[in-house]
PAZAPA-4460 file (N, C-alpha, C; in steps of 0.05 Angstrom, whole numbers, plus 32768, in hexadecimal, padded with zeros to 4 digits):
% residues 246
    n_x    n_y    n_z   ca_x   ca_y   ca_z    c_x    c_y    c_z   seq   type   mol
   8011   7FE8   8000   8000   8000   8000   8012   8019   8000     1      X     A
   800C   8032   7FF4   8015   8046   7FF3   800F   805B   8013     2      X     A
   801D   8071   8012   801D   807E   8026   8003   808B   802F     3      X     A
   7FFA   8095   8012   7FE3   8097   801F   7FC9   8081   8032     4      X     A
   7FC7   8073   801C   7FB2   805C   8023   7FBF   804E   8040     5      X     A
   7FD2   804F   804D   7FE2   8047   8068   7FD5   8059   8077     6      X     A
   7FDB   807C   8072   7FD6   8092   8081   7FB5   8092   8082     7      X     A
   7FA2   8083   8074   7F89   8087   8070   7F7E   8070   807C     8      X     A
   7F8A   8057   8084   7F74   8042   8092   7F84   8043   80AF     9      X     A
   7F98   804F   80B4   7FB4   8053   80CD   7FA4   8073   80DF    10      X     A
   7F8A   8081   80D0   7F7E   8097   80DA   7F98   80A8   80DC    11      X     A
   7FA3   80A6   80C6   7FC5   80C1   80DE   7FC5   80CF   80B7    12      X     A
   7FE2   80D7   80B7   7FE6   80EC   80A0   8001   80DC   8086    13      X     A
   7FFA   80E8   807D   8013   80E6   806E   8032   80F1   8079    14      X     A
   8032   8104   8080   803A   8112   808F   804A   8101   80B3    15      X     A
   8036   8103   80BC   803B   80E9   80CC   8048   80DC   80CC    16      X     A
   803E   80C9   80B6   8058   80B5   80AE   8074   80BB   80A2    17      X     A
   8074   80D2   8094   808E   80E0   808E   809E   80DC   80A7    18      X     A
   808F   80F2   80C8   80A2   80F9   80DB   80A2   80DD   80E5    19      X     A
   8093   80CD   80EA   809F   80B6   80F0   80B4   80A0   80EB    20      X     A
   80BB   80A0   80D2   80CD   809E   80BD   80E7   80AD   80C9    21      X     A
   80E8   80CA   80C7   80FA   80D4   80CB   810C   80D5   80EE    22      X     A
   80F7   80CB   8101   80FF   80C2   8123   8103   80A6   8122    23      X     A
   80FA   8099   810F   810B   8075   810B   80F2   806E   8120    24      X     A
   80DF   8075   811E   80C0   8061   8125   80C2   804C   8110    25      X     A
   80C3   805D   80FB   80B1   8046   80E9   80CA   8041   80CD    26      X     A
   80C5   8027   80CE   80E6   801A   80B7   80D8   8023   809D    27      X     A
   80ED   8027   8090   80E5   8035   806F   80E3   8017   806C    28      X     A
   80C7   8019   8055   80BD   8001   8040   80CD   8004   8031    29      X     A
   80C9   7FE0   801D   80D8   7FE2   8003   80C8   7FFA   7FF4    30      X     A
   80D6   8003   7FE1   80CE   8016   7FC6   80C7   7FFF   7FAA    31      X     A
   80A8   800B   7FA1   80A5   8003   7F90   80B2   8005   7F73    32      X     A
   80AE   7FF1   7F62   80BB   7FFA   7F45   80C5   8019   7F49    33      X     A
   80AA   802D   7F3E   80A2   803D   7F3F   80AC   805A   7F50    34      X     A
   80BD   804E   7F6B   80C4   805D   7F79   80B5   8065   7F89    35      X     A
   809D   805D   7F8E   8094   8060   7FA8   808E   804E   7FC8    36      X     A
   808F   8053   7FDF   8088   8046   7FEB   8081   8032   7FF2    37      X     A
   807C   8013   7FF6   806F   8004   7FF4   8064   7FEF   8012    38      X     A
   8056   8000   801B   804D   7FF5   8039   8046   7FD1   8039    39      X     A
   8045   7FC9   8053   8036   7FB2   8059   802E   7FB4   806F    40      X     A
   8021   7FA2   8074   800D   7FA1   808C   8024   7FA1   80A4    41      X     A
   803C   7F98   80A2   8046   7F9C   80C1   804D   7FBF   80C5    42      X     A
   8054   7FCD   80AB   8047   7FEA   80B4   8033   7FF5   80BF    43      X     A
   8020   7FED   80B1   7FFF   7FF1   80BC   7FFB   7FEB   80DA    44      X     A
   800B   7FD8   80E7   8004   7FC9   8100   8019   7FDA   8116    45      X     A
   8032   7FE1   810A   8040   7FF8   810E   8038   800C   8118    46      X     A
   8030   801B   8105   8022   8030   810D   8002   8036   8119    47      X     A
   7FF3   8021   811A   7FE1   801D   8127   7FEC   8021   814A    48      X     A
   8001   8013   8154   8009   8004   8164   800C   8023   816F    49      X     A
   8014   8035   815F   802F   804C   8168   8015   8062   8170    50      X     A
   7FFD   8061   815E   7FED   8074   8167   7FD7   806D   817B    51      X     A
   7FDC   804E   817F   7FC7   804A   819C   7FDF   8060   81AE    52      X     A
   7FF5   8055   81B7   8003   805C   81C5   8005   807F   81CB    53      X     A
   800C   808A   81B6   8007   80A3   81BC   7FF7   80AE   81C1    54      X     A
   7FD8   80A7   81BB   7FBC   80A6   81D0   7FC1   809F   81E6    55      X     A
   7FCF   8098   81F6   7FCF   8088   820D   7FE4   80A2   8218    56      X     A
   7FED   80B8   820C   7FFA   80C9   8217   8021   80C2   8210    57      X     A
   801C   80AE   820D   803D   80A9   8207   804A   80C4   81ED    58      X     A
   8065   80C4   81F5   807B   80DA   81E7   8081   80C9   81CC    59      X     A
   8087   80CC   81B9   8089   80BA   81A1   80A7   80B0   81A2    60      X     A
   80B8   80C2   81B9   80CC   80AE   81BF   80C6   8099   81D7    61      X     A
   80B5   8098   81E6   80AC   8082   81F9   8097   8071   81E2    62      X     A
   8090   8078   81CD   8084   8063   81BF   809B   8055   81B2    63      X     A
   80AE   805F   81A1   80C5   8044   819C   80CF   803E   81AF    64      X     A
   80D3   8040   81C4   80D8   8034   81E3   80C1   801C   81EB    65      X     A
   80AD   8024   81E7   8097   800C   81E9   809A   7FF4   81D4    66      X     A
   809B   7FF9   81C0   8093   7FEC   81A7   80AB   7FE5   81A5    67      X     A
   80C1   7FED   81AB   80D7   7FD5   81A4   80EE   7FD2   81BD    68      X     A
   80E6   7FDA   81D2   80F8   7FCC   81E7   80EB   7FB8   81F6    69      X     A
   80F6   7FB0   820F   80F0   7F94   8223   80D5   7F9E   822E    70      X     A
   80D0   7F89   823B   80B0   7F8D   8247   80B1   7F9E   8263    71      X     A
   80CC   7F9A   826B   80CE   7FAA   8282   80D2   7FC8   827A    72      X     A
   80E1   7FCD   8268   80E1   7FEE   825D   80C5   7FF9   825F    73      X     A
   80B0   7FEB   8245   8097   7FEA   8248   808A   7FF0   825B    74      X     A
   8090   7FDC   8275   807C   7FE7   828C   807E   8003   829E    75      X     A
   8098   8002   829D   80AD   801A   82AD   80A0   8037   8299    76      X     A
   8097   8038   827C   808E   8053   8274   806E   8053   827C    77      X     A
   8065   8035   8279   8045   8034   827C   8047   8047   82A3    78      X     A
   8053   803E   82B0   8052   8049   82C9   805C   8069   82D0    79      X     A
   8067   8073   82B8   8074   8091   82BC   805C   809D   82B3    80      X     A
   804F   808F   8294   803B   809B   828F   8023   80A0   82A1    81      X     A
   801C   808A   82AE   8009   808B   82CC   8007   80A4   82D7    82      X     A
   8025   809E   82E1   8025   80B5   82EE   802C   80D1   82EF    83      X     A
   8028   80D9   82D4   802D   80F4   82C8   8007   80F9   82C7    84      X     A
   7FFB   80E8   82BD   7FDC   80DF   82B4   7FD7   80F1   82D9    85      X     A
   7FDA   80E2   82EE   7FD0   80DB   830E   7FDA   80FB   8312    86      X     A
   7FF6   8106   8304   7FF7   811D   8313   7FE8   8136   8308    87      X     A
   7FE4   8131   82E3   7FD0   813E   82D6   7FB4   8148   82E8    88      X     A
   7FA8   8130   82E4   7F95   812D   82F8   7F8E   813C   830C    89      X     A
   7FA6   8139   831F   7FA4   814B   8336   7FAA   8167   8330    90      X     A
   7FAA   8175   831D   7FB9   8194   8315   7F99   8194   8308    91      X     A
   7F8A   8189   82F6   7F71   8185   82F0   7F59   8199   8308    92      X     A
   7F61   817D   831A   7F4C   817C   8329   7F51   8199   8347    93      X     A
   7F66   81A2   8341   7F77   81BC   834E   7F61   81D1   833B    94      X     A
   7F65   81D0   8321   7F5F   81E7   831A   7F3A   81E8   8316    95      X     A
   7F2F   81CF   8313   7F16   81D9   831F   7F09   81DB   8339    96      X     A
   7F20   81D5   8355   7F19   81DC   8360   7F13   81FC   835C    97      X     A
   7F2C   8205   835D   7F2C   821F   8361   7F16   822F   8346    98      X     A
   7F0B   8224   8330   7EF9   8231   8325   7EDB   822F   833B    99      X     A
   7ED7   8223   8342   7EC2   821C   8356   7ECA   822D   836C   100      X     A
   7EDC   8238   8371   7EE1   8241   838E   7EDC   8263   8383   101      X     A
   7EE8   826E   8364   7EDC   8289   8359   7EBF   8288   8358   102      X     A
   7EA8   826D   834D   7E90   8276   8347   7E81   8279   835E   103      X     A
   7E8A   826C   8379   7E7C   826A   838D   7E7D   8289   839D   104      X     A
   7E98   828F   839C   7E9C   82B0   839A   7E91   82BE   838E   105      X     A
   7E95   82C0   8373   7E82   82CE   8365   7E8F   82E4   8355   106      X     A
   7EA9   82DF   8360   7EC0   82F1   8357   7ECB   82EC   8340   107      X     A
   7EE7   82FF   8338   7EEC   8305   831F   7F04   82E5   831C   108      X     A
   7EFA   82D8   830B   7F07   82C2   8306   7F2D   82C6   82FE   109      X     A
   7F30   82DF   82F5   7F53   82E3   82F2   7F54   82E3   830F   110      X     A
   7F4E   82E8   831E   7F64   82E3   833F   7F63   82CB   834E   111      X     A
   7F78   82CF   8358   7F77   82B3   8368   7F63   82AE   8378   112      X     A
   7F56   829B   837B   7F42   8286   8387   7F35   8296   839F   113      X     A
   7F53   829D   83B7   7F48   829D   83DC   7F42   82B8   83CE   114      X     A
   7F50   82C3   83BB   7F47   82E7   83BA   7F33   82F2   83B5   115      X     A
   7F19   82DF   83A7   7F05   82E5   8391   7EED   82F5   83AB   116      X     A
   7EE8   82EE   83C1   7ED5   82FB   83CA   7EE4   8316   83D5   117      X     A
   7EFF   8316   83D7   7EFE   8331   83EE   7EF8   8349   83CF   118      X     A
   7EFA   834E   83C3   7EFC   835F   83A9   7EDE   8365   83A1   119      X     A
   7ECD   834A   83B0   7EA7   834E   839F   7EA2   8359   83BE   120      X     A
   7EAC   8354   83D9   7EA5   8369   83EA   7EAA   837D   83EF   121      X     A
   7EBE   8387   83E6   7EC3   83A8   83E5   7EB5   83AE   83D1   122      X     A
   7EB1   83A1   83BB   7E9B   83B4   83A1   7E7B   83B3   83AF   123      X     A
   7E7B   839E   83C1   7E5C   8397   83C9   7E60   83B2   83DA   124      X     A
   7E75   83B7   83E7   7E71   83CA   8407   7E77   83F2   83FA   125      X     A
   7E7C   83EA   83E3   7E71   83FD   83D1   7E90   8413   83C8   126      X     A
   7EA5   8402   83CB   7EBA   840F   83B5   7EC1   8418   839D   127      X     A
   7ECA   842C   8394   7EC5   8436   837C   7ED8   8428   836F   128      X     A
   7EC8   8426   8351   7EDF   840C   833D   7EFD   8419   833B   129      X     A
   7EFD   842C   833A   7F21   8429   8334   7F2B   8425   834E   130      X     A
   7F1D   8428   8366   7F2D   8413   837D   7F2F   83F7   8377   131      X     A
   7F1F   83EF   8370   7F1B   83C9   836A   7F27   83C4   835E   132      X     A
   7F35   83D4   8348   7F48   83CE   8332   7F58   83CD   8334   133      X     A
   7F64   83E2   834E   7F7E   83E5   834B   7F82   83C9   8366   134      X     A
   7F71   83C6   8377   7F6C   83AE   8384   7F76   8396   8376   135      X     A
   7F6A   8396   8361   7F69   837B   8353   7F86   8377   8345   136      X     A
   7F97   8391   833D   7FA9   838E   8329   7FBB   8385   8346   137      X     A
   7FB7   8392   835E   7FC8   8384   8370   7FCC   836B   837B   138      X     A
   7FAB   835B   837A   7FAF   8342   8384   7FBF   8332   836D   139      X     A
   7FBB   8339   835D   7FBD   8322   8349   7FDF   8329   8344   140      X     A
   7FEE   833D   8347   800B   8344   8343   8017   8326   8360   141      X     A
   7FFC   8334   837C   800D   8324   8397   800B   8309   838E   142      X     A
   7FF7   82F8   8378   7FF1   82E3   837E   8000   82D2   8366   143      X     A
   8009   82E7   8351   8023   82D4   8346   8036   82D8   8355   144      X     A
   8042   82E8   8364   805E   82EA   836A   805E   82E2   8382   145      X     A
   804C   82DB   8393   804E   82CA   83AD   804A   82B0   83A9   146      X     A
   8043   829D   8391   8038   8288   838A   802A   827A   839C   147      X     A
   8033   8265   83AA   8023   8258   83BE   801D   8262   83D5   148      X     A
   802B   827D   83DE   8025   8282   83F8   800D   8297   83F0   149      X     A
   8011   82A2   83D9   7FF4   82B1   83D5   7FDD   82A6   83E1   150      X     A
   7FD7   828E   83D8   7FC0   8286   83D8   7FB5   8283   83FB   151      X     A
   7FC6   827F   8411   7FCF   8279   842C   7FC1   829A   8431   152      X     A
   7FD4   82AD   8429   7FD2   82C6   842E   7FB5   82D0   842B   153      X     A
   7FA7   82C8   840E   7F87   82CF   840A   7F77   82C6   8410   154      X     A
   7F7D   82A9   841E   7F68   829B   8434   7F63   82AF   8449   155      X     A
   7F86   82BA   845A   7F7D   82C4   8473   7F71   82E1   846C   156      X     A
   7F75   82EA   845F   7F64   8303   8453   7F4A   8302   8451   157      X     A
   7F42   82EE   8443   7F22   82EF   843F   7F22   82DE   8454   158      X     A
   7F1F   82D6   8460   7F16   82CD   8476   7F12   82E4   848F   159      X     A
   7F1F   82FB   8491   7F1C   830D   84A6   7F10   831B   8498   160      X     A
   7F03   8322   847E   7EF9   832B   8476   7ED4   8324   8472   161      X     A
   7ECF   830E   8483   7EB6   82FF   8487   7EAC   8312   8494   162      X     A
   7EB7   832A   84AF   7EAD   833E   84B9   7EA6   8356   84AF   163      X     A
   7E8F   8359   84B1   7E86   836D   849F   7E93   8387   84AB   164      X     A
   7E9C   838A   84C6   7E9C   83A5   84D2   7EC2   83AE   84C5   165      X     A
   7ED4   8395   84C1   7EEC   8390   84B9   7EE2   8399   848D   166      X     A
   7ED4   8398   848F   7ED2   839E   8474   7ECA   83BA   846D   167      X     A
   7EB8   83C7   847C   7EB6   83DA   8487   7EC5   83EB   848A   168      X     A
   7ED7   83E8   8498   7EEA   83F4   84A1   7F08   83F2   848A   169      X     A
   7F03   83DE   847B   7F1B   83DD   8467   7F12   83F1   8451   170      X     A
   7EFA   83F0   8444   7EF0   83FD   8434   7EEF   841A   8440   171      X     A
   7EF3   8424   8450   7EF5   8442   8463   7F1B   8446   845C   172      X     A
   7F2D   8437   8462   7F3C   8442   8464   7F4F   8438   8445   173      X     A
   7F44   842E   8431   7F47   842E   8414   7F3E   8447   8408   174      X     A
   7F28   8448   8411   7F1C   8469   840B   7F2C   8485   840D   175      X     A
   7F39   8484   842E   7F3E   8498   8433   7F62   849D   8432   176      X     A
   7F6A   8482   8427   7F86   847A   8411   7F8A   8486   83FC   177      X     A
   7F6D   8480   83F0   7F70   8484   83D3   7F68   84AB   83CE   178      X     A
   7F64   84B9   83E0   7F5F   84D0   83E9   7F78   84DC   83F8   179      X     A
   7F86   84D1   83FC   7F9C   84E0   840A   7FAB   84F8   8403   180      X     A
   7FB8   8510   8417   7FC1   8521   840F   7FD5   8523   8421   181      X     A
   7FE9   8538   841F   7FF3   853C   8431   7FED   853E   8450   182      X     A
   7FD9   8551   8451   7FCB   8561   8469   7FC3   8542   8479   183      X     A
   7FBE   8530   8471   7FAD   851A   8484   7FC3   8501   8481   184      X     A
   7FDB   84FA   847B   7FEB   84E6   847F   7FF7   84DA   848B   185      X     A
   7FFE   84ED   84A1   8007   84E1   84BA   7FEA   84D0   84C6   186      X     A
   7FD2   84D5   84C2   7FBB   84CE   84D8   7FB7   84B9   84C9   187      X     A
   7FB9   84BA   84B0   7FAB   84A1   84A2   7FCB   848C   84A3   188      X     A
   7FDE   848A   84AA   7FF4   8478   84AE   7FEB   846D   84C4   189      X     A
   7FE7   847D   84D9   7FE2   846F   84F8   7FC6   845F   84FA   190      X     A
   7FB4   8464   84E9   7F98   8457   84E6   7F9D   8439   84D8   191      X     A
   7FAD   843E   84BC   7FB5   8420   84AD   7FBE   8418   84BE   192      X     A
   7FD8   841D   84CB   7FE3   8407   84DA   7FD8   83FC   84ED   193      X     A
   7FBF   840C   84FE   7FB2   8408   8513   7FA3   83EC   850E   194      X     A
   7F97   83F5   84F1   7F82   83DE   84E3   7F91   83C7   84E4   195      X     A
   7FA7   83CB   84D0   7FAF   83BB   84BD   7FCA   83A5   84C9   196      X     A
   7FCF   83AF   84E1   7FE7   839E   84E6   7FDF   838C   84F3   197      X     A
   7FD8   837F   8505   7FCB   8368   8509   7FC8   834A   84EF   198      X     A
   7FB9   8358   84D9   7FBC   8346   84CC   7FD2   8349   84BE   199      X     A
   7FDE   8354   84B3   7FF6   8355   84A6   8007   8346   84BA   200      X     A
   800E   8350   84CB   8026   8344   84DA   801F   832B   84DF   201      X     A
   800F   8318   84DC   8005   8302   84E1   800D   82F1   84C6   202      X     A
   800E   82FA   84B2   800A   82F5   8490   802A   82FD   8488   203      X     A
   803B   830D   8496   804D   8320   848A   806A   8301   8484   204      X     A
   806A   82FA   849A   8081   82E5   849D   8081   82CD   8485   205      X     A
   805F   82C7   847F   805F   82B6   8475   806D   82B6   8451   206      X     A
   8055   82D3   8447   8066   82DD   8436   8078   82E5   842A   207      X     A
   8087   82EC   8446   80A5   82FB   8439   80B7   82DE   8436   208      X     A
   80AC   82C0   844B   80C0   82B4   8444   80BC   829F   842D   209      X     A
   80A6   82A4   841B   809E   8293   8405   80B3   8298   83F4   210      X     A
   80B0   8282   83D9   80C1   8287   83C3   80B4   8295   83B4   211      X     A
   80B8   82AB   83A9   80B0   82B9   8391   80AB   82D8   83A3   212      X     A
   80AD   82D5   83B7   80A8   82EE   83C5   80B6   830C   83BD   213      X     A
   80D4   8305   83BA   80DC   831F   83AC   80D1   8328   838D   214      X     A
   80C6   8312   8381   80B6   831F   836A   809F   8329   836E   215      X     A
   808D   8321   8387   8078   832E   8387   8087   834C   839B   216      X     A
   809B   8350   83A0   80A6   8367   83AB   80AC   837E   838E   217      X     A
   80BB   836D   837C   80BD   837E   8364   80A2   8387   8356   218      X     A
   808F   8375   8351   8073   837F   8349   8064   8395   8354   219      X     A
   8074   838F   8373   8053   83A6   8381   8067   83C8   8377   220      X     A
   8080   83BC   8375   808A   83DC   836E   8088   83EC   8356   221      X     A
   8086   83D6   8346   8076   83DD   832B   805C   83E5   8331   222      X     A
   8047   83E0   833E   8034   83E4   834A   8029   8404   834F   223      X     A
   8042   840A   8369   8044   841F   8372   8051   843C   8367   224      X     A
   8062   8438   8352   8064   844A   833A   8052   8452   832C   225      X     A
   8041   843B   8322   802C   8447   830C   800D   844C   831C   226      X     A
   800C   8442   8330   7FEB   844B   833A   7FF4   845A   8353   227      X     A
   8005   845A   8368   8004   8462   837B   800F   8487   8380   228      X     A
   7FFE   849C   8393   8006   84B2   838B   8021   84B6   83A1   229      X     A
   8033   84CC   83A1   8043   84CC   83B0   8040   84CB   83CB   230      X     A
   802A   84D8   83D8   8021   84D3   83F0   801A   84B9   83F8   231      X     A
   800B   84AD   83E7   8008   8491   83E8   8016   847E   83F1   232      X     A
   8036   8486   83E1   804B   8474   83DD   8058   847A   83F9   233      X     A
   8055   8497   8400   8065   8490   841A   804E   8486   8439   234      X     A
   8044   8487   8432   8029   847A   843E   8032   8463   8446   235      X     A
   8032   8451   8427   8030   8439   843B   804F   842E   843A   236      X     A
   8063   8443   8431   807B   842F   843D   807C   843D   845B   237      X     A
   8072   844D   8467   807D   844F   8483   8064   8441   8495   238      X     A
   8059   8435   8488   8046   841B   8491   8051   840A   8490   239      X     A
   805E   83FF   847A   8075   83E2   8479   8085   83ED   848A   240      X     A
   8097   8401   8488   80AD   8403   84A2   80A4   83FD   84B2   241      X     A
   8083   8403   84C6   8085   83F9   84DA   807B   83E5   84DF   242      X     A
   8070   83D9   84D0   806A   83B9   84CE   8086   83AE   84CE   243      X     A
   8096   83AF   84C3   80B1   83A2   84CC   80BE   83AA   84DA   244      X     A
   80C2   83C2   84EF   80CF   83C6   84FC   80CF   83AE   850F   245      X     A
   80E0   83AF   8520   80E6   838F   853E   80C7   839A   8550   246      X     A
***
């Protein structure tokens, strides 16, 4: 049989069979008179063989590894494949958790999972959108560059955020942040910290000692260049100063 009529009852390509040809899957047939091709059925059975396998997830170099080494080779990829399959799976079943954990929120599906309600209660408790935004451009900067401890971090967040009078009160002093001037900065430093250290300092250790932490340090400074006003900026570093101070 010719290449095609191989590539046509084999469900694969012409093409196909070329690159297979060319990785030494599949042994060149005799050539006819003619100069073409000339398949037989142990090609056909060949490449049948090669495309169960790569259905099965196999690399097309773990398929000539199957198909022509010992039975123990064989079992040793059947079992890597497993468990690439087992760890799939669990990265699967990871990411719908966390889609289930945004709809039940109700929140904006780009942020991370624990973050999705605190962002729909400050818009519920009646924040103006370019606070939420610039909210949002921040969780999602903290929650790549803290990776796994993000997620640690936006549990304990929304979780103290279950209090409405704590929400309340956050949405008051976001407000009167995002309003700042000279004339009122010293009062509004001693108020954040008043609020805000408790939980921070509780959250602060965990974060700074994650991996990825100095990138989410480089991000928020990017952050603080393009949205934050100068008052702002000294705002909340003499808030961090004293959150780290001993």
């Amino acid at each position: 049989m010719r290449s095609a009529e191989l590539a046509r009852l084999a469900g694969t390509t012409v093409r196909t069979l070329r690159h297979y040809h060319q990785i030494g899957l599949l042994d060149e047939p005799r050539r006819s008179a003619g100069g073409y091709r000339d398949y037989g059925l142990e090609h056909l059975v060949r490449v049948l063989g090669a495309r169960r396998l790569v259905a099965l997830g196999l690399s097309l170099e773990a398929v000539a590894e199957t198909l022509d080494g010992p039975r123990e080779r064989r079992d040793d990829l059947l079992d890597e494949l497993d468990a690439e399959l087992a760890e799939r799976i669990e990265e699967l079943q990871r990411q719908r958790d966390a889609v289930a954990l945004v709809r039940t929120a109700a929140g904006d599906p780009t942020l991370p999972p624990a973050s999705a309600g605190y962002l729909a209660r400050l818009e519920a408790a009646g924040a103006d959108p370019a606070a939420i935004e610039d909210e949002k451009a921040l969780l999602l900067m903290l929650g790549h560059g803290l990776g796994d401890a993000a997620e640690r971090l936006f549990a304990a967040i929304e979780e103290s955020m279950l209090d409405p009078q704590r929400v309340a009160a956050s949405l008051d002093l976001l407000i009167r942040f995002r309003r700042a001037d000279p004339d009122d900065e010293e009062a509004l430093v001693e108020e954040l910290f008043a609020e805000a250290v408790h939980l921070v300092r509780s959250l602060t250790a965990e974060a700074t000692d994650a991996p990825g932490a100095g990138d989410a340090d480089e991000l928020f400074e990017i952050f603080r260049a393009e949205r934050l006003t100068p008052v702002q900026d000294r705002v909340l570093r003499r808030v961090e100063a004293q959150l780290h101070a001993p």
